[in-house]
C-alpha positions as CSV (number, residue, x, y, z in Angstrom):
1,X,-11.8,-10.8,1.0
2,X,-14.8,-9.3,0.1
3,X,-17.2,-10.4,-2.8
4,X,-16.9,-7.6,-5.3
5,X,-12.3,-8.4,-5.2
6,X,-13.2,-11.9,-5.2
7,X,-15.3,-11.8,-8.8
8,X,-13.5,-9.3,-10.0
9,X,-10.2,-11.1,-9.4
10,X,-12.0,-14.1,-11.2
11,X,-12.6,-12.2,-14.5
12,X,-9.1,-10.6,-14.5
13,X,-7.9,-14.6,-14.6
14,X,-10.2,-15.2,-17.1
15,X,-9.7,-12.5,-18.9
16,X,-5.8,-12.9,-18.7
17,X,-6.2,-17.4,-19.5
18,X,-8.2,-16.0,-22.3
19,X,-5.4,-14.0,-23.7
20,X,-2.4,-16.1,-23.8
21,X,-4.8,-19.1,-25.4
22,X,-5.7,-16.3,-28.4
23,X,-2.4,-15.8,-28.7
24,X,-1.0,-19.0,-28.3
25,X,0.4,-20.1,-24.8
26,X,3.3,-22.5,-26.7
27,X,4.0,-18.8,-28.9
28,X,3.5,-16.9,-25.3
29,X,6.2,-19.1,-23.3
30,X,8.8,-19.1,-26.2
31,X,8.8,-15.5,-25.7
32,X,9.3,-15.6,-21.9
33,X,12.2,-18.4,-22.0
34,X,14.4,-16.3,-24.4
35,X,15.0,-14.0,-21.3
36,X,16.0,-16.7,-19.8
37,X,16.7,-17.6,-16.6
38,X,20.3,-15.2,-16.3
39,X,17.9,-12.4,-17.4
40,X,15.2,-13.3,-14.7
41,X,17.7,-12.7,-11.7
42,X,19.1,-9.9,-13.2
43,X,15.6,-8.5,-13.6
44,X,15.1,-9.1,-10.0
45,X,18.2,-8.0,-9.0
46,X,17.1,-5.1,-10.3
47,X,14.1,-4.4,-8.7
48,X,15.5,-5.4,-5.4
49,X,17.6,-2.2,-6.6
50,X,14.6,0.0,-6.9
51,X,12.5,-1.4,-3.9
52,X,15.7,-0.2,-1.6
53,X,15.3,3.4,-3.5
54,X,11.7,3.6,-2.5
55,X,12.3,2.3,1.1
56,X,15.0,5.6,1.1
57,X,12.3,7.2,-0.2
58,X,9.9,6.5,3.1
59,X,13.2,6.8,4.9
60,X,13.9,10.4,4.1
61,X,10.2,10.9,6.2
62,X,11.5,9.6,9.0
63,X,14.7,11.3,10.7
64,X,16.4,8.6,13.0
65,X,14.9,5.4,11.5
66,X,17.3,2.5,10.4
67,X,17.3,3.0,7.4
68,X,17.7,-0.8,6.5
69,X,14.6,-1.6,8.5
70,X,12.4,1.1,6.6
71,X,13.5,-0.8,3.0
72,X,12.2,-3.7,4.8
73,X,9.3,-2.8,5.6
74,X,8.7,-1.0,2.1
75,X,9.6,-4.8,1.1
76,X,6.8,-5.8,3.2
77,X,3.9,-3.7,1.5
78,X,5.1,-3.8,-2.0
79,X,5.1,-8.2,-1.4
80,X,1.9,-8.0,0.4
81,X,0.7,-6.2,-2.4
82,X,1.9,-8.2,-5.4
83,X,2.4,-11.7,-4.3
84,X,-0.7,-11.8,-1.6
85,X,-4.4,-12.0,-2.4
86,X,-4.7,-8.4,-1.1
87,X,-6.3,-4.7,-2.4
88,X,-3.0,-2.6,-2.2
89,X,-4.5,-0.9,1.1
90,X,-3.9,-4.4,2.6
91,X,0.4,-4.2,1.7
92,X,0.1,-0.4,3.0
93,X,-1.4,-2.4,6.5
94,X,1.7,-5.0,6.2
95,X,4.1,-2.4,5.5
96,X,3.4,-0.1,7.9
97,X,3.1,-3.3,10.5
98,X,6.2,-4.2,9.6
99,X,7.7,-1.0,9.8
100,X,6.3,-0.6,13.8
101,X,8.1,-3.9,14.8
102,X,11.4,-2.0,14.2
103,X,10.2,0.5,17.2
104,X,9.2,3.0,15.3
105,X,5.5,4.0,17.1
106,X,2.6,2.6,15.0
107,X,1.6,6.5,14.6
108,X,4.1,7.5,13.2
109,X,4.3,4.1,11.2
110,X,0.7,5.2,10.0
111,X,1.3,8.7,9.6
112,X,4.3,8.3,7.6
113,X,2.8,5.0,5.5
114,X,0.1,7.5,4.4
115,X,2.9,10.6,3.5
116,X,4.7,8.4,1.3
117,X,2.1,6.9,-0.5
118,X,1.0,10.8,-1.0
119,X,4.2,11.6,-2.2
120,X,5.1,8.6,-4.3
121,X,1.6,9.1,-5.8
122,X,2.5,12.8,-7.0
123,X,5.9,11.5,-8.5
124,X,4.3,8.7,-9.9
125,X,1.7,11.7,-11.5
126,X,5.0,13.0,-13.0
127,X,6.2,9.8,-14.1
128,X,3.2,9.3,-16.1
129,X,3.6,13.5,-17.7
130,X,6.5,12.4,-18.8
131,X,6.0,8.8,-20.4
132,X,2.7,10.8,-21.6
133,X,4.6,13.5,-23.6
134,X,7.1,11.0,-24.9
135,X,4.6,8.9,-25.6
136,X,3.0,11.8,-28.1
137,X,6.0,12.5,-29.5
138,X,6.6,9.1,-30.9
139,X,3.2,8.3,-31.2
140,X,1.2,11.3,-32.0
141,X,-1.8,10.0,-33.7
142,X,-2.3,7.5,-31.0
143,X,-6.1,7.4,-29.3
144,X,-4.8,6.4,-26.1
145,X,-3.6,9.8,-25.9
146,X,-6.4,11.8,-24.7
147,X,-8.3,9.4,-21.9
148,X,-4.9,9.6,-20.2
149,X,-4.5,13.1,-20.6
150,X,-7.9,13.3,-18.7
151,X,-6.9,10.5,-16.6
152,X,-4.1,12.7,-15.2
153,X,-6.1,15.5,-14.9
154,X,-8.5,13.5,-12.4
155,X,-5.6,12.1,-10.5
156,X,-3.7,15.3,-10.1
157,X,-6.9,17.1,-8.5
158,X,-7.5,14.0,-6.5
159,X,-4.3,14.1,-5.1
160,X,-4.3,17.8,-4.3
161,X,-7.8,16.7,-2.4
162,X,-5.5,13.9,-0.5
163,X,-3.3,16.1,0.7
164,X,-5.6,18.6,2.2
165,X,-7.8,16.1,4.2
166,X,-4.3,14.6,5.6
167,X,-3.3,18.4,6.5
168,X,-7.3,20.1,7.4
169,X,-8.8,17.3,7.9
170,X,-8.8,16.5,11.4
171,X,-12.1,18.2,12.2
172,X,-13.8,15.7,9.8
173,X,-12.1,12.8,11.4
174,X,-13.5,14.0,15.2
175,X,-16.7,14.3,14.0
176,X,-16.8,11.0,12.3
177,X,-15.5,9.8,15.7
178,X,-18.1,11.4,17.9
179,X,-21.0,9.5,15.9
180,X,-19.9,6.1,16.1
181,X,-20.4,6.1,20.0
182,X,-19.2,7.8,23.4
183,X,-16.6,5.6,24.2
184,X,-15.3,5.2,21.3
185,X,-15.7,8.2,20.0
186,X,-12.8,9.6,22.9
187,X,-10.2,7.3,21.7
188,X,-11.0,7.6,18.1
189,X,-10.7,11.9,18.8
190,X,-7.5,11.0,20.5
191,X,-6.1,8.7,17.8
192,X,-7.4,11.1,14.8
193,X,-5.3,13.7,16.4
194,X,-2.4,11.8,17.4
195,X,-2.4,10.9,13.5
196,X,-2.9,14.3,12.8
197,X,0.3,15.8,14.8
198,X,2.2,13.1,13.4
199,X,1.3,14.1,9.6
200,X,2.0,17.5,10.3
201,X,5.1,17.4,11.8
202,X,6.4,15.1,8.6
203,X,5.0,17.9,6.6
204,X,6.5,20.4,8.2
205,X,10.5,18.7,7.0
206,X,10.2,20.2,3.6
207,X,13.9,18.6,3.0
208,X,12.4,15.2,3.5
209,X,9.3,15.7,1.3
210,X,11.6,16.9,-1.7
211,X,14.1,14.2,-1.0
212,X,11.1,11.6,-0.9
213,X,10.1,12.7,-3.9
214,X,12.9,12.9,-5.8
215,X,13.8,9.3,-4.8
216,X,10.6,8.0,-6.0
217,X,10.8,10.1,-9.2
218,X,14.2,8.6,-9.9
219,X,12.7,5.2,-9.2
220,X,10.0,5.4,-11.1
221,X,11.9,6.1,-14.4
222,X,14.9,3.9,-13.7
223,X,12.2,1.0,-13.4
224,X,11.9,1.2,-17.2
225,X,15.4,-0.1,-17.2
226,X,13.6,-3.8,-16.1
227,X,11.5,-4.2,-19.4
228,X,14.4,-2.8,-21.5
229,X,16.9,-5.6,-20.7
230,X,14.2,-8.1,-20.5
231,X,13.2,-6.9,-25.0
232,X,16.9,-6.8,-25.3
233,X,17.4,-10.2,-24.0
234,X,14.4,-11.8,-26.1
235,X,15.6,-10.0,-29.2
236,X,13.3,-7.5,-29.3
237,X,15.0,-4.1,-28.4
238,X,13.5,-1.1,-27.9
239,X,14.8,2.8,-27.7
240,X,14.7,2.9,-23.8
241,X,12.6,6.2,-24.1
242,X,10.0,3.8,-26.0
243,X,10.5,1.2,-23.5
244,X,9.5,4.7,-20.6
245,X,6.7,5.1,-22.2
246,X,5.0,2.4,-22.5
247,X,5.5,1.8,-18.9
248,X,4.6,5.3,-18.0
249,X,1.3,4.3,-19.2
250,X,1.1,0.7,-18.1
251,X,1.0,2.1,-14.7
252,X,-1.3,4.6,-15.3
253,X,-3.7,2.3,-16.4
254,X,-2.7,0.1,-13.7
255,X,-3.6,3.1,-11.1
256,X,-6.8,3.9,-12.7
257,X,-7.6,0.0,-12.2
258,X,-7.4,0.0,-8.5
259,X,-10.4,-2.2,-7.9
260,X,-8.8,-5.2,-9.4
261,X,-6.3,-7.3,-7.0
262,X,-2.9,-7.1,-8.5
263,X,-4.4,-5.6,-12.1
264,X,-4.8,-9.1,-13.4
265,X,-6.0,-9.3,-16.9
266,X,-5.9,-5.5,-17.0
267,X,-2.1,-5.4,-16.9
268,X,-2.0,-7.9,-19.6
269,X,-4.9,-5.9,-22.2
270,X,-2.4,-2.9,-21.5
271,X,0.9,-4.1,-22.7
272,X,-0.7,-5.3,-25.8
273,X,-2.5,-2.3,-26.4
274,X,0.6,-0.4,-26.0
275,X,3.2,-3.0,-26.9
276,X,1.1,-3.0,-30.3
277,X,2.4,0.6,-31.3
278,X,6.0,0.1,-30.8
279,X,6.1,-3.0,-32.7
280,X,6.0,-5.8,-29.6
281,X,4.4,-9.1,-30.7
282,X,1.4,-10.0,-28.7
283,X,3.5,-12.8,-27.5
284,X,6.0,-10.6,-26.0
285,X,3.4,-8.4,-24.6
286,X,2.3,-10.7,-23.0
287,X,5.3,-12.6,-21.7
288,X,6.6,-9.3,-20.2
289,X,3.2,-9.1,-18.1
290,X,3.8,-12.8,-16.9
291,X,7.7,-12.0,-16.6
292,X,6.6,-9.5,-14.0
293,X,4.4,-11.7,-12.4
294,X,6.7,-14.0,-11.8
295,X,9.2,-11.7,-10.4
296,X,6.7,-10.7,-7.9
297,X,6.2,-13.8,-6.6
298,X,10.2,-14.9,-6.8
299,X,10.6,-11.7,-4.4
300,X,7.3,-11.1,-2.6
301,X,6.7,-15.0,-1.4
302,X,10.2,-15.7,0.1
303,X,9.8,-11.9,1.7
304,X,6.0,-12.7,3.3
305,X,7.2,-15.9,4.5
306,X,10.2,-14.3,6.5
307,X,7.5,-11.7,8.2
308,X,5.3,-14.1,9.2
309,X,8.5,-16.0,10.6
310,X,9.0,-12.5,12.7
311,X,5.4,-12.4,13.7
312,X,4.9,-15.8,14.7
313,X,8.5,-15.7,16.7
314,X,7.5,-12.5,18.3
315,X,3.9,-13.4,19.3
316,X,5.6,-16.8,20.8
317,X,7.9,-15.0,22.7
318,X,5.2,-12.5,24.1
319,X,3.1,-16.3,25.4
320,X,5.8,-17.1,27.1
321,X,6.7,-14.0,29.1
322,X,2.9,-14.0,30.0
323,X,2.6,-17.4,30.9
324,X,5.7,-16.8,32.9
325,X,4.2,-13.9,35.1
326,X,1.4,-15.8,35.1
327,X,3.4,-19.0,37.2
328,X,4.8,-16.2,39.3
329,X,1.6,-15.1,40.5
330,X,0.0,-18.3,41.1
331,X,-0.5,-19.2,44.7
332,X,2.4,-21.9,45.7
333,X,0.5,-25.6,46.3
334,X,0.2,-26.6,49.4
């Protein structure tokens, strides 16, 4: 990791230790164990439930893929994301890793990796109109209002931008090649427009893009339905459109806060700044933020470990059929 993740990461920890010792951690963890743990798996269970909607998502991209492996591998990125000391580009890497061991060419695993995340993006935009207008309606005198309102402004035209480069951008990408050296520069032109033709062609299935998105869409809102068992369990229940957009928002702010490695501390000041307005203790704010935590690493940990298992089985089993060749070709002794 690089120095800037590394203290930034640091002050998010900070920042969050900080915030459950203001608030009181014994106050904090009372909160979190009147889930319980029945509530916990169902919690999971649920997101399980989601994460194989967003891997039909990706699916819907790719005509002819197993369908199972793609949900795999979307359980791959979203782990390597969440439960790994990585930037979210670094799960995009795993997932898209993970989805080439199934056969699928790494191309294509590329090309559609960077489709999807386009395409979840834009729902994810939609998601966030929608918590946002809700969020007005229940809350109109609220000043977090506006900087999201501009916030979603930005991220829509950004976006937009996205989608052009990946569509008219391959001249950009071969003369980026051609500077960084001759021999290089051949197979980086060749790669850039292999990429290219692959992006196309998934832009070209319009069915696919609309199914994507509607999948992701339908994800997106049903993931409110996590945080609405988990109040209801605690007894603290909210409406579930309250519950929509406060998450809406969460993950807006979570977006915007890119830079830092699984939005620690930032995740945390957003609950309670929008937990405050519906009436959620500090408390529970904050033990829905560690609640997720938690189920991140209860899924994503178990999930890396099994990959790497792959990896490490398939990287064994390549050493051996080289050393094997190798034995053939040797000379016999005299």
């Amino acid at each position: 990791m690089k120095a800037l993740p590394i203290l930034v990461a640091i002050i998010g920890v900070a920042a969050m230790a900080m915030l459950v010792g203001y608030f009181g951690a014994g106050a904090v963890l009372h909160s979190l164990l009147a889930v319980g743990a029945v509530g916990f798996l169902a919690i999971c269970a649920i997101h399980l439930v989601l994460t194989a909607g967003m891997g039909l998502a990706w699916s819907a991209l790719l005509p002819g893929a197993p369908s199972g492996m793609v949900i795999w591998a979307r359980l791959v990125r979203d782990s390597g994301a969440e439960a790994l000391p990585l930037s979210q580009v670094g799960g995009y890497v795993l997932g898209a890793r993970a989805l080439a061991l199934t056969g699928v060419s790494g191309t294509l695993a590329a090309a559609s990796t960077i489709v999807d995340v386009t395409v979840e993006f834009i729902a994810q935009l939609a998601y966030t109109a929608l918590g946002l207008a809700w969020f007005i309606e229940l809350q109109p005198g609220s000043p977090v209002a506006l900087p999201v309102v501009l916030g979603l402004a930005v991220a829509a035209l950004a976006a937009t931008a996205f989608v052009l480069v990946q569509r008219r951008g391959i001249g950009l990408f071969d003369r980026i090649a051609r500077h960084l050296g001759r021999g290089w520069a051949e197979r980086g032109a060749a790669g850039a427009a292999a990429l290219h033709d692959a992006l196309a062609g998934i832009y070209r299935r319009r069915g696919g893009l609309w199914v994507s998105f509607l999948l992701h869409l339908g994800a997106w809102i049903a993931s409110a339905a996590e945080v609405w068992l988990a109040l209801r369990l605690a007894g603290q229940p909210l409406p579930f459109g309250a519950v929509l957009a406060i998450e809406s928002l969460l993950y807006a702010i979570r977006t915007v806060a890119f830079l830092v490695p699984q939005a620690v501390g930032v995740q945390e000041g957003a609950y309670l700044l929008l937990g405050v307005g519906f009436g959620l203790t500090p408390e529970m704010s904050l033990a829905l933020s560690l609640l997720k935590r938690g189920r991140d690493l209860a899924i994503g940990l178990p999930t890396i470990t099994i990959w790497q298992a792959i990896e490490s089985n398939r990287l064994w089993r390549r050493r051996n059929v080289a050393a094997a060749r190798l034995s053939e070709l040797a000379p016999p002794p005299d």
